[in-house]
N, C-alpha and C positions, 0 to 999 in steps of 0.2 A: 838687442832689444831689451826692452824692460827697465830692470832694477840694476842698478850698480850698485860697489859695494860699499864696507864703512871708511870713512876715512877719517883716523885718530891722529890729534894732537896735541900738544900739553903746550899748556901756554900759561904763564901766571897760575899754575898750580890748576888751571882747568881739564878737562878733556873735551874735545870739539867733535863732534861724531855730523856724519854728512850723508844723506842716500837721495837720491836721485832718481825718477823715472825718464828715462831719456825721451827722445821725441823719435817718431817713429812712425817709418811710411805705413808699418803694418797694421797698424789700429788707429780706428777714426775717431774713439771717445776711451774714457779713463773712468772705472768704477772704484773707487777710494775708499776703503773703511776705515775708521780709527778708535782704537779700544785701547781700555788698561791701560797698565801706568799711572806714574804723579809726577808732578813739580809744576809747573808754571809752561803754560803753551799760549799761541796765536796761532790764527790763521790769516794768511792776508793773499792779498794778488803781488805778481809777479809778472815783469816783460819778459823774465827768463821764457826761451823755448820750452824748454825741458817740463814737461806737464804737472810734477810735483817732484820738490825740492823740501827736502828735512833736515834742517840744523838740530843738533842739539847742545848742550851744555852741561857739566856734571862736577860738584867737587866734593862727590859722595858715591859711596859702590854700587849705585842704578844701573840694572845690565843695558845693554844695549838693546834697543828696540827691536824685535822679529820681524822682519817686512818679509814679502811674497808677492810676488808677480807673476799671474798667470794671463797668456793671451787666448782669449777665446770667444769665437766667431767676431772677429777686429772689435772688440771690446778688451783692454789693458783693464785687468782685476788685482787690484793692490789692497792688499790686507797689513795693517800696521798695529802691531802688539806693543805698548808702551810699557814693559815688564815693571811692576817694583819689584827691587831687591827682598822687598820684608814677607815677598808675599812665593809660593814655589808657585811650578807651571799651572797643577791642576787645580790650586785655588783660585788663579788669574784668569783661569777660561770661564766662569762663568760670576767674574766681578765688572761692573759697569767701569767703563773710561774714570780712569779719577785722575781727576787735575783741577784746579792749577791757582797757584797764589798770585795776584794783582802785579806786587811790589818786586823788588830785585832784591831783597831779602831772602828769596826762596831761592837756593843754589844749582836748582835742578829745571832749565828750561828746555821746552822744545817749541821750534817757529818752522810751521809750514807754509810753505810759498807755493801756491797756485797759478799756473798759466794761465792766461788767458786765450792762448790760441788750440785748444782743443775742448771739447762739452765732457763734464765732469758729472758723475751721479755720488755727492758726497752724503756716508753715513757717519754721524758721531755720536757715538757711545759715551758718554760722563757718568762719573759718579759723584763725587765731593770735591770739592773748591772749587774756582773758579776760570771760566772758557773766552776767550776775546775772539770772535768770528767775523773778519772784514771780507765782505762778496763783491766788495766795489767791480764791478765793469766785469764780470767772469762769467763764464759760459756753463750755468749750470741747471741740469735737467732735473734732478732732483735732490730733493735733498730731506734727508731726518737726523732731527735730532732727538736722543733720552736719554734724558737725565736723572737720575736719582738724587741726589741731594744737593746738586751743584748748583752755583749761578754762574748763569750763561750768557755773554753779552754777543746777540748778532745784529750785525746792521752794513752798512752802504756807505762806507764816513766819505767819502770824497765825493757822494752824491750821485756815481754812474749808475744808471742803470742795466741790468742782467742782458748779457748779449742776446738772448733767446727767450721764448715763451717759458717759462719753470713747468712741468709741467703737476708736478706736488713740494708743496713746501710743508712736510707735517713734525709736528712738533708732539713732545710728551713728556709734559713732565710731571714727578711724583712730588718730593718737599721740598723740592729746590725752587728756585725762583729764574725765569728766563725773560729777556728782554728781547724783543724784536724790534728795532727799528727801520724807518722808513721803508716797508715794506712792501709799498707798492712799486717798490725800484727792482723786485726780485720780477715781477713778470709773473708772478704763479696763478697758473689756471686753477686749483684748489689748494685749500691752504686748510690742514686739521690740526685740529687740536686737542691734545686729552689731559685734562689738568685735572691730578687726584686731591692733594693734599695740599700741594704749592702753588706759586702764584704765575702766572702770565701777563706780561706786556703787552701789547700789539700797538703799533703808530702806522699810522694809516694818512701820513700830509703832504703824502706826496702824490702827482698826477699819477693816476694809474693808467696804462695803456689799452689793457688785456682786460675782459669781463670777469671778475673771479669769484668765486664759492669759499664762503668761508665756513667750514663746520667746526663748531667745536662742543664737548663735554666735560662738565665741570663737576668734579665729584663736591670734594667740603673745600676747596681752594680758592683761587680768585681769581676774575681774569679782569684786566683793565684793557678798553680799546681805548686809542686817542683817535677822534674819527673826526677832523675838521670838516663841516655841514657842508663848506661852502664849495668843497675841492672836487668832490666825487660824491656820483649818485651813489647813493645807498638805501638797501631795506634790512632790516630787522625780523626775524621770527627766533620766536622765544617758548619755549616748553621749558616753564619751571615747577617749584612745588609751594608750600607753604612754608616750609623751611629754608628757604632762600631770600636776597635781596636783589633787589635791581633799581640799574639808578640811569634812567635816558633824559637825556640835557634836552635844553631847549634850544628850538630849531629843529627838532624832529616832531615828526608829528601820527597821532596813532591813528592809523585807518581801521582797525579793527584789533580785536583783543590780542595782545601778546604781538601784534604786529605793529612798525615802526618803519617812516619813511624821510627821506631828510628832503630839505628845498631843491637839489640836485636831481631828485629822484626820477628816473623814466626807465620805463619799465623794457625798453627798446635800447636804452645805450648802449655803447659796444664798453664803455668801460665800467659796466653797474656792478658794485658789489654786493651779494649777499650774505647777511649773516644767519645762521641757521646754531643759535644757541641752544642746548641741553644743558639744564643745571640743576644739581638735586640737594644740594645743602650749603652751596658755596655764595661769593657775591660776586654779581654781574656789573660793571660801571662804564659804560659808554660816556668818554668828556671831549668837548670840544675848547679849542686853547686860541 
């Protein structure tokens, strides 16, 4: 059950490193965290069975990542330590996930393959450079991510949407900048957010199924929604200060102070979304495209 081991080999002067959580009667979902480390990572879906699959790649002295697999009450808990070499054990435990360069310039990747046929609770940990997060069609119950200074691109690219209800999709990020797209593909019943100093995306164009809550707070940062009026009811409420901006397009319309309703909007939809914004020195921009 579990975790397998590494599997090394040299290929063109690389090293190919491999871990595997196998598939297994004994547990019925997969708690996933992923921390530390650098180089260059993905995450995508996968037909493989096997609930999560870890390629890596190295043509540099990066140790091999720490995985741990523990099964408890049929919940599979996988903990992944992404070590760098520059850094020793007790400075890594309490440094954020850092990764990952864009380009194939950066000799040091890791690509995670996610099943689709078991419910995953994924946590990601970032620090600095930059994260590729594809959830197309995967069965995932929760999910967080925090980032410290990274940009983080997540989204749905094949357009499936989330096997199951999400039941939180929360987000946090400090100077980094984070993308969400088409986000009504994840199914999440609350969706947080805590944006200090950097900035957030949110695209919101796609049908959403689910009623969902969206909270978030904005310290001095920004958050942009893309909220097409036409697609999904939505409301607005806004607690900001004097030291803030906000920017609601038209096609929304203000029923009363700090509150906002689109031509969608009923207050009964099973798919209504609301926003519940806290902003205290950052800028708010609601655009429709």
């Amino acid at each position: 059950m579990g975790l397998t081991g590494l599997l090394g080999l040299s290929t063109y002067g690389q090293i190919q490193k491999h871990f595997t959580v196998e598939n297994d009667s004994s547990f019925d979902r997969v708690d996933l965290t992923l921390s530390g480390g650098s180089g260059t990572c993905y995450i995508r879906p996968t037909p493989n069975v096997n609930p999560v699959n870890i390629y890596g790649r190295s043509e540099s002295d990066v140790p091999s990542p720490v995985c741990e697999s523990v099964l408890e009450q049929r919940v599979q808990k996988v903990n992944v330590n992404f070590i760098d070499g520059k850094f020793n054990e007790s400075s890594i435990s309490n440094m954020p996930f850092k990764v990952f360069a864009s380009d194939n310039s950066d000799p040091d990747q890791w690509h995670i393959y996610l099943s689709k046929k078991k419910p995953v609770n994924l946590h990601l940990n970032y620090g600095i450079g930059n994260a590729f997060v594809d959830l197309s069609g995967l069965s995932i119950e929760k999910l967080n991510i925090n980032t410290g200074s990274a940009n983080v691109n997540v989204g749905y690219m094949s357009g499936q949407y989330n096997q199951m209800e999400m039941d939180t999709f929360c987000i946090k990020v400090d100077l980094g900048e984070l993308e969400a797209r088409h986000v009504t593909l994840s199914n999440a019943k609350n969706i947080i957010a805590d944006v200090g100093f950097g900035s957030l995306y949110l695209d919101f164009t796609e049908k959403s199924k689910v009623r969902s809550q969206v909270n978030a707070t904005v310290g001095a940062g920004n958050l942009v929604v893309n909220a097409d009026e036409s697609i999904n009811p939505m409301i607005i409420y806004i607690k900001n200060s004097p030291l803030c901006r906000i920017t609601i397009p038209e096609g929304f319309t203000k029923i009363r102070e700090n509150v906002f309703v689109n031509s969608q909007y009923d207050q009964d939809a099973e798919n209504l979304i609301t926003f519940n914004i806290d902003v205290t020195m950052g800028n708010i921009v609601f655009k429709t495209f």
